[in-house]
FISE-383529 format. One line per field, with one value per residue (C-alpha): residue number from 1; residue in three letters; chain; x, z, y. Coordinates in steps of 0.5 Angstrom, whole numbers, plus 500, padded with zeros to 3 digits. Example, Ala and Ser with C-alpha at 12.3 -4.5 7.8 and 13.67 -1.06 7.14 Angstrom:
<nodes>
seq c(1  2)
type c(Ala  Ser)
mol c(A  A)
px c(525  527)
pz c(516  514)
py c(491  498)
</nodes>
This chain:
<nodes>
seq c(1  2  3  4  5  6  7  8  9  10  11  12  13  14  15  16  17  18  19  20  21  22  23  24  25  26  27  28  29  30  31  32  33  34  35  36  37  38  39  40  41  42  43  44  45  46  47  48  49  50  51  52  53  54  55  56  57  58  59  60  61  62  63  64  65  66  67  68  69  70  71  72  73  74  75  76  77  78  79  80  81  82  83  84  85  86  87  88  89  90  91  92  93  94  95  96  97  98  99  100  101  102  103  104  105  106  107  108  109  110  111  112  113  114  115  116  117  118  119  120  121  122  123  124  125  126  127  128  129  130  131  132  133  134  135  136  137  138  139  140  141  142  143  144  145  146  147  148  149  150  151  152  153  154  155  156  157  158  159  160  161  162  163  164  165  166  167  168  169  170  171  172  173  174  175  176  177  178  179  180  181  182  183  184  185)
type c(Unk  Unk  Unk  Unk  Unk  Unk  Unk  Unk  Unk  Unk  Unk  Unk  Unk  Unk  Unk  Unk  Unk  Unk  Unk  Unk  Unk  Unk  Unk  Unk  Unk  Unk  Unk  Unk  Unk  Unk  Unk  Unk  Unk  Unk  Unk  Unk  Unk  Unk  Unk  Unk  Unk  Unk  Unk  Unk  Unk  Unk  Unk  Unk  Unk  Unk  Unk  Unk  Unk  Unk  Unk  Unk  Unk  Unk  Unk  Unk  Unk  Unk  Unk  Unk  Unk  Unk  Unk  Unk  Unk  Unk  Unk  Unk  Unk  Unk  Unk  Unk  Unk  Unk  Unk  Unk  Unk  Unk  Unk  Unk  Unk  Unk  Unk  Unk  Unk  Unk  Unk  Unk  Unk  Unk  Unk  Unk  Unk  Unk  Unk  Unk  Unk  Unk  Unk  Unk  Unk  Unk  Unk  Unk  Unk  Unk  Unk  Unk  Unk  Unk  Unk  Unk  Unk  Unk  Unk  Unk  Unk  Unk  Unk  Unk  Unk  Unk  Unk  Unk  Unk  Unk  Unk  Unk  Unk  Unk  Unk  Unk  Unk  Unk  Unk  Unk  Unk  Unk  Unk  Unk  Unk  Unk  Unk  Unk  Unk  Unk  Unk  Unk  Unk  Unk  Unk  Unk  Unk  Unk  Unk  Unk  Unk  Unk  Unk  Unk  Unk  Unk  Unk  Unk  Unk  Unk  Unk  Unk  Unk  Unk  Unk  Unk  Unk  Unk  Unk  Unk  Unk  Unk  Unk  Unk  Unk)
mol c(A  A  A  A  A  A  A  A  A  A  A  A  A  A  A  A  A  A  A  A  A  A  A  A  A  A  A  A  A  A  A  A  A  A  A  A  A  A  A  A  A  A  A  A  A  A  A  A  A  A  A  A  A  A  A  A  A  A  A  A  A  A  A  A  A  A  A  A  A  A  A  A  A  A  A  A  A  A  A  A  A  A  A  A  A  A  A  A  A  A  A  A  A  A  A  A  A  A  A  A  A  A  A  A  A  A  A  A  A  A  A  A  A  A  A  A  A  A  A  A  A  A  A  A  A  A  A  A  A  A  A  A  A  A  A  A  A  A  A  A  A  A  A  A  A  A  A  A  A  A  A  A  A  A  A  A  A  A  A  A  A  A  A  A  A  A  A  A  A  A  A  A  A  A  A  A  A  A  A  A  A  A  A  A  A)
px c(809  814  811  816  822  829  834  836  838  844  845  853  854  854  862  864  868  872  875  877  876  873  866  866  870  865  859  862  865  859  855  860  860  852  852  857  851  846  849  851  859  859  867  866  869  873  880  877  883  887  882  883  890  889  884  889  894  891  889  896  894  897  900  894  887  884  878  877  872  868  869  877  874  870  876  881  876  876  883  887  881  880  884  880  880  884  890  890  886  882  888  891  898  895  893  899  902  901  899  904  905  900  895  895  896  890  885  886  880  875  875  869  867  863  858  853  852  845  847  841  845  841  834  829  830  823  826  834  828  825  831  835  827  828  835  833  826  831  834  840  843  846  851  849  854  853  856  854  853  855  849  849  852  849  854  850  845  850  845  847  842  840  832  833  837  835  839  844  851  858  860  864  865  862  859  858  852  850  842  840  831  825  818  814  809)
pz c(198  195  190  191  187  186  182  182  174  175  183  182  186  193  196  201  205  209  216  213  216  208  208  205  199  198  198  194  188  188  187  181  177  178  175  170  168  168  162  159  161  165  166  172  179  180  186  193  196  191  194  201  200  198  202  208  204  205  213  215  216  211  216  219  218  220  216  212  212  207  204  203  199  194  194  193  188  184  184  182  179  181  177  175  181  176  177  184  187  195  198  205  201  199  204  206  199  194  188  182  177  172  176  177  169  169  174  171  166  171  177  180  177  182  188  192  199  203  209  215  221  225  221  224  222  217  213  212  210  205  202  202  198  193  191  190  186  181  179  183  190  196  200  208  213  220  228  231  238  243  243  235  236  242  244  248  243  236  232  229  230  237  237  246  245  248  244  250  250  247  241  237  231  224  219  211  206  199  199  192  194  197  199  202  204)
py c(090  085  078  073  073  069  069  062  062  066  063  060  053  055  055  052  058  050  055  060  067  069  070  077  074  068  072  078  073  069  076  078  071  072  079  076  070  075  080  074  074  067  066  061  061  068  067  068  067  072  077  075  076  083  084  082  086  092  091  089  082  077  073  072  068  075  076  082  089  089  096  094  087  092  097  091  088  095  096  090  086  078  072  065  061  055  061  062  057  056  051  052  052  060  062  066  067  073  070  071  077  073  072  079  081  076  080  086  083  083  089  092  099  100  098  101  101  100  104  104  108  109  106  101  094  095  100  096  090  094  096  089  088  094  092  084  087  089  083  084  080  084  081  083  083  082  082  075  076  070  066  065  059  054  050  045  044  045  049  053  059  058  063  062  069  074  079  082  078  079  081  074  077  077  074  076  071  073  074  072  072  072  070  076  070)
</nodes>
């Protein structure tokens, strides 16, 4: 099997997504800015709330805290690059607006060439874990989304993980983490 691997020296600080609908941008960037560490190229924060924008931009939604699908943050990743976040900061002020012309001049710079999916349809639970742990074996991190069902989240208790469900329930949406190691123990 797998021995116990971290990747906490390129690990960035862990940001805070405050309650905006934009996890996949965090779990995404935070994956970039630690590859970036890794090959040595550590330019600091990149702009979430430029790739949420754009993101929003391609699904219809700017006017809205709507989330976003991941395979729309990777192509908008690709296609427009991500500006510093000290030129498009996470504020509530820009939630709404398109960044600037330099900002996008500036993201150019750093675009996503490529990315690599880990697709389990129809796969058992085991066989996606083995996966995920190949990929971190590797060196690398994997930013996993996934659906929530209702209750995730007991509202009686206020943990954040409530183990008491029994797995049926309603579907009340999703949410994106960066995976950055395991422990196999």
């Amino acid at each position: 099997m797998y021995a116990t691997n971290y990747m906490l020296q390129y690990q960035v600080a862990v940001k805070n997504q405050m309650q905006y609908g934009s996890c996949y941008q965090n779990a995404l960037l935070s994956t970039i800015e630690s590859e970036l560490l890794q090959t040595g190229l550590a330019i600091g924060p990149l702009s979430r709330m430029q790739s949420y924008y754009d993101t929003r931009e391609l699904m219809y939604t700017v006017n809205e805290d709507s989330g976003s699908q991941s395979f729309l943050t990777l192509y908008a990743a690709k296609k427009y690059g991500i500006a510093p976040e000290d030129m498009w900061d996470y504020t509530t002020a820009h939630m709404y607006q398109k960044p600037p012309v330099e900002v996008y001049s500036e993201a150019l710079n750093t675009r996503i060439a490529t990315y690599t999916g880990i697709y389990n349809q129809g796969g058992t639970a085991e066989a996606l874990r083995d996966k995920v742990l190949e990929v971190l074996s590797q060196g690398k991190s994997v930013v996993a989304g996934f659906h929530l069902r209702e209750y995730f989240y007991d509202q009686a208790d206020k943990s954040l993980f409530n183990q008491k469900g029994s797995g049926d329930g309603d579907w009340i949406g999703g949410h994106a983490v960066q995976i950055v190691g395991y422990n196999s123990n």
